[in-house]
N, C-alpha and C positions, 0 to 999 in steps of 0.2 A: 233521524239518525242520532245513537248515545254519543253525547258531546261529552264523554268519560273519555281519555286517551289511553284505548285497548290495543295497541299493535304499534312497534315499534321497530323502527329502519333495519337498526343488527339482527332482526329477526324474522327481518322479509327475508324468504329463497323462490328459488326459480318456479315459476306455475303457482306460487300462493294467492288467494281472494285478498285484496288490501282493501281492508274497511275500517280506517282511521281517521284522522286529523291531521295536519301537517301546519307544519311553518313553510309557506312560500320564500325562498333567499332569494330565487334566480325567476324572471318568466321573460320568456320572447317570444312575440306573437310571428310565425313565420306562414312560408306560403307554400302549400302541395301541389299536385295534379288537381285534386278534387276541392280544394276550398285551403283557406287558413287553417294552421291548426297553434295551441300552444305549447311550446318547449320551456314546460319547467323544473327548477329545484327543490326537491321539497324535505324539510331537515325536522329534525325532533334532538331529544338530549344525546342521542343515542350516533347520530349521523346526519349522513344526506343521501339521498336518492335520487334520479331522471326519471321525471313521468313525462308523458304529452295527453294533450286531450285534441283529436280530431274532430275533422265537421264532420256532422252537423253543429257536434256537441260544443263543438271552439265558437262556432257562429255567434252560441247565445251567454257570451262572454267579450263585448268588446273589451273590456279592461280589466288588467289584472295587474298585483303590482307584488316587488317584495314588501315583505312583513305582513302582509294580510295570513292570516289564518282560512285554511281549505279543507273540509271534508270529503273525504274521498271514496268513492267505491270504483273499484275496480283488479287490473290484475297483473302478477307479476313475472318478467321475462326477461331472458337473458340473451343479448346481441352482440357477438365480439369480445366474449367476458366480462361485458358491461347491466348488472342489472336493473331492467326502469320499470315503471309503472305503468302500464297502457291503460289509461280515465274512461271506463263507463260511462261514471254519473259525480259531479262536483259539486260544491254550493261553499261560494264565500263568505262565510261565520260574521255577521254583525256585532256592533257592539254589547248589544245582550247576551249574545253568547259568549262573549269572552268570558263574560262575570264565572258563567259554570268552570273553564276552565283552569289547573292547574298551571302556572305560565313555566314553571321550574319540569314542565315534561317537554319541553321543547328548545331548552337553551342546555346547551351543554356546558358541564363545570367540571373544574380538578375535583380528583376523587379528596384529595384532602380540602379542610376547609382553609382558605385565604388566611385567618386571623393566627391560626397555626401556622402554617410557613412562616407568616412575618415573623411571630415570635422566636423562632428558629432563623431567620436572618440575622433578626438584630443580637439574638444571642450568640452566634457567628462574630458579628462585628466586637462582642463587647470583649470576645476570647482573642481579637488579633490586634487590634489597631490599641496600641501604648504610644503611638505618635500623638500628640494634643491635637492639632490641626486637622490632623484625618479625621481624629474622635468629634472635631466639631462639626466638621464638613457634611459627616456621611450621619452625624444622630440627628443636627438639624435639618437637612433633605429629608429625610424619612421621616421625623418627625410633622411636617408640614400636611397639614388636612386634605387638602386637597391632592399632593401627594401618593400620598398614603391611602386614598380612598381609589385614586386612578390607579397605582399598581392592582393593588389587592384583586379590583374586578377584571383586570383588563385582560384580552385575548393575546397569546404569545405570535399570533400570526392568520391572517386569512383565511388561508387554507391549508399548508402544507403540514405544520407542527404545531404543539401546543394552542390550537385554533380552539380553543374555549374558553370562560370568562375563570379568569385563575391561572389561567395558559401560562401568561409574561411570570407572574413571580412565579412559579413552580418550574420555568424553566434558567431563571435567573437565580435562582437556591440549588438549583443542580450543578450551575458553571462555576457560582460563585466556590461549592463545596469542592469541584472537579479541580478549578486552582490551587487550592489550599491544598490536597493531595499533590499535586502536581511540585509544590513547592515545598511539601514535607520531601518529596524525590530529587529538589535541584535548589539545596538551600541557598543558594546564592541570588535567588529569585529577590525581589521585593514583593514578600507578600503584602503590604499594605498598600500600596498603589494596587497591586493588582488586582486585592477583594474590591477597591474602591472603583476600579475599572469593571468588574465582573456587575455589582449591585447595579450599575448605572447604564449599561452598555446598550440597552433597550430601552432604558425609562421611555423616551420619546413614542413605544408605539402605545405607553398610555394616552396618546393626544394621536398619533398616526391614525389608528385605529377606532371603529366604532365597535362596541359589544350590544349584546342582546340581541334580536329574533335574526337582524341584518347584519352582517359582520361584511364593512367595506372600510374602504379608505375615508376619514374628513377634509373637505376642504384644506384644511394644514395640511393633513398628510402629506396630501400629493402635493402640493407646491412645493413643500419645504422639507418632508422627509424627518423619519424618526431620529437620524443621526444628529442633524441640525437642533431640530426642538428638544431634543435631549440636553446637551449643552447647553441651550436656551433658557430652560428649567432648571436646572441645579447650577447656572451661574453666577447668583445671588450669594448662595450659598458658599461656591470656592472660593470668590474673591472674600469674603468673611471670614474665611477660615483662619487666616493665617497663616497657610502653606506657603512653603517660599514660590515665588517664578519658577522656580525651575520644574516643582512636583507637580507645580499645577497644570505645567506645560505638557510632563508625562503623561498625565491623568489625561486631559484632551488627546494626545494621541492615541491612547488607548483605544478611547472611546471613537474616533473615527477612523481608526485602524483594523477596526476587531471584524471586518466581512472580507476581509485578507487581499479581495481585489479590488481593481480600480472596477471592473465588469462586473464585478459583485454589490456595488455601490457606495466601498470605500473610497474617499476624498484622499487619503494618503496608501501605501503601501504599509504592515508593521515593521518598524526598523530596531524595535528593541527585543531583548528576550521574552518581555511583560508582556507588548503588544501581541506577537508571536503565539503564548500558552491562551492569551484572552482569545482570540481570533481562534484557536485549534479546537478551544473547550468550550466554544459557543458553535461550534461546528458540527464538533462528535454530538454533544446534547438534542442537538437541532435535529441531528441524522438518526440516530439512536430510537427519539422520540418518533419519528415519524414512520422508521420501519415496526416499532411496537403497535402504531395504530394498524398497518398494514399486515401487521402478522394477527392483528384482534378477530378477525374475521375467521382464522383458524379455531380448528377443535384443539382441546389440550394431547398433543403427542404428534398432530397432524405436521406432515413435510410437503412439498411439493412448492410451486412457480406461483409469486403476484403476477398479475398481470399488468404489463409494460409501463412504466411511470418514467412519464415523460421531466419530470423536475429532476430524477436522477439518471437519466442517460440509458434505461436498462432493466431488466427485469430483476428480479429479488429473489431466492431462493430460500426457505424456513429449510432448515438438513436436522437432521435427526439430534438427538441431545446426547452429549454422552451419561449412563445411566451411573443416578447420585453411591457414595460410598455407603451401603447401611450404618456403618457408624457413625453417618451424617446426622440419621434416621432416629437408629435403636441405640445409640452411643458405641462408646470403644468396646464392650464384651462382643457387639455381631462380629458377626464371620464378613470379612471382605468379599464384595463380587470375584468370580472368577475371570478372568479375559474368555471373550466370545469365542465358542468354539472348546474352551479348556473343559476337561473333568472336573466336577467338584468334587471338593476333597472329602474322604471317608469320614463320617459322620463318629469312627472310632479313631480316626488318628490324635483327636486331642486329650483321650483320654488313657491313652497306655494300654487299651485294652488288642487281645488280638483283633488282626484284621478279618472283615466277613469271612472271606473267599478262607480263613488259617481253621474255621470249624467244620 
């Protein structure tokens, strides 16, 4: 088999030959009528997909794990609106074969690159915070190597949003920006705790989180949680700063305020207007982002129903767009769309000449 990576997840549909490569995330050896069979995930830069491989074929695999690399033949079907891979024929890729493979077709990134957003963060910071202490607080953290290498790569989430390696800052430049809008709208805000709440508010799932072929929880994670280790991380830094007690007290509730509920796995409720816009604008970002990926599957103009997602309570509807002003387009000389249904107007009325129907 071409150990080339020809065929890619966003491009499997219903009844296609799948004759690729995969990244292995998920496998669970389970058990049929007829023999074991295995239930697995199998992802590339593009996605993830459900395959299984049945006996006989499951037999002559007692072990299978995530991050191993799988070639695949087989074929593609849809159950419940769900579509998986049902495995012909598999073979897990040894070390040798890695060598031939591209490892950048199987890990999914921000479309922009890491070193550009930061540039854009910290240019962010250099345009708001005139407070000395915040300027120390928030150039020092970011400035710190280690840092700065964990934002940049890290995954914004396991599965739901920003779940690829660029994920956290691209979606931490989006809330951080969403604030700052938010507080050009309601100047009595503090924008400078609040940028300083927005940059930091996830730092921790740089260390929650692992990236590359396996994207789960680390040991820290789950013990200790991204909100904790966050704080944890940049508290060298506050106490350095020279922020009074009192900002630096805001600053921490921000940061373990901003998932709005106690159910949602904030430690406090937000009780200020700061913590309130942080928590709403890492909310919308979070949601936004995550119906973009669900509507990716769409053709451009296409409308109709996701199917049922259980992390929002409900099905998703794409509805039609309302169609752009040509002036958007062709500049101010186009002619405006007419409302649907209306006459367009006579192609002699702008010109003083008689109307058709007056010759």
């Amino acid at each position: 088999m071409d150990l080339k990576k020809i065929q890619f997840v966003r491009d499997i549909s219903n009844n296609d030959e799948v004759l690729t490569i995969f990244a292995i995330t998920q496998a669970t050896l389970a058990q049929a009528r007829n023999g074991p069979y295995w239930r697995l995930e199998l992802s590339d830069r593009t996605g993830s997909i459900g395959a299984k491989a049945w006996s006989p074929l499951a037999q002559q695999f007692p072990e299978i794990a995530a991050g191993q690399m799988l070639a695949v033949k087989g074929r593609a079907s849809t159950y419940r609106d769900i579509l998986d891979v049902n495995i012909e024929h598999m073979k897990i890729l040894g070390f040798d074969d890695l060598e031939e493979l591209d490892m950048g077709d199987f890990v999914a990134a921000a479309e922009r690159h890491p070193d550009d957003m930061y540039a854009e963060l910290l240019g962010l910071c250099a345009s708001v915070f005139t407070h000395t202490p915040w300027m120390t607080f928030v150039d020092s953290a970011l400035a710190d190597a280690e840092v700065s290498a964990r934002f940049k790569s890290a995954i914004g989430a396991k599965n739901v949003h920003h779940a690829y390696m660029g994920g956290l800052l691209e979606h931490t430049l989006s809330v951080a920006q969403l604030c700052m809008k938010l507080c050009d709208q309601y100047p009595e805000l503090d924008r400078q705790v609040l940028l300083a709440g927005a940059i930091f508010h996830d730092i921790g799932k740089a260390w929650e989180l692992s990236a590359g072929l396996v994207k789960d929880y680390t040991d820290e994670g789950r013990l200790i949680g991204h909100i904790n280790i966050g704080l944890e991380k940049v508290d060298p830094y506050l106490v350095a700063s020279g922020l009074s007690v009192e900002l630096q007290m805001h600053f921490k509730h921000l940061i373990l305020g901003h998932h709005g509920q106690r159910e949602w796995g904030s430690p406090v409720l937000p009780a200020t207007a700061e913590a309130l816009v942080l928590h709403y604008a890492d909310n919308i970002d979070a949601k936004l982002a995550q119906l973009r990926g669900l509507f990716s599957d769409f053709e451009d103009g296409d409308t109709g129903w996701t199917p049922y997602q259980n992390t929002l309570g409900r099905f998703i509807f794409k509805p039609k767009m309302t169609p752009p002003d040509p002036r958007e387009i062709f500049g101010d000389n186009a002619t405006p769309m007419p409302p649907e249904g209306a006459t367009s107007p006579s192609p002699f009325a702008a010109t003083g000449l008689p109307e058709e129907d007056d010759f």
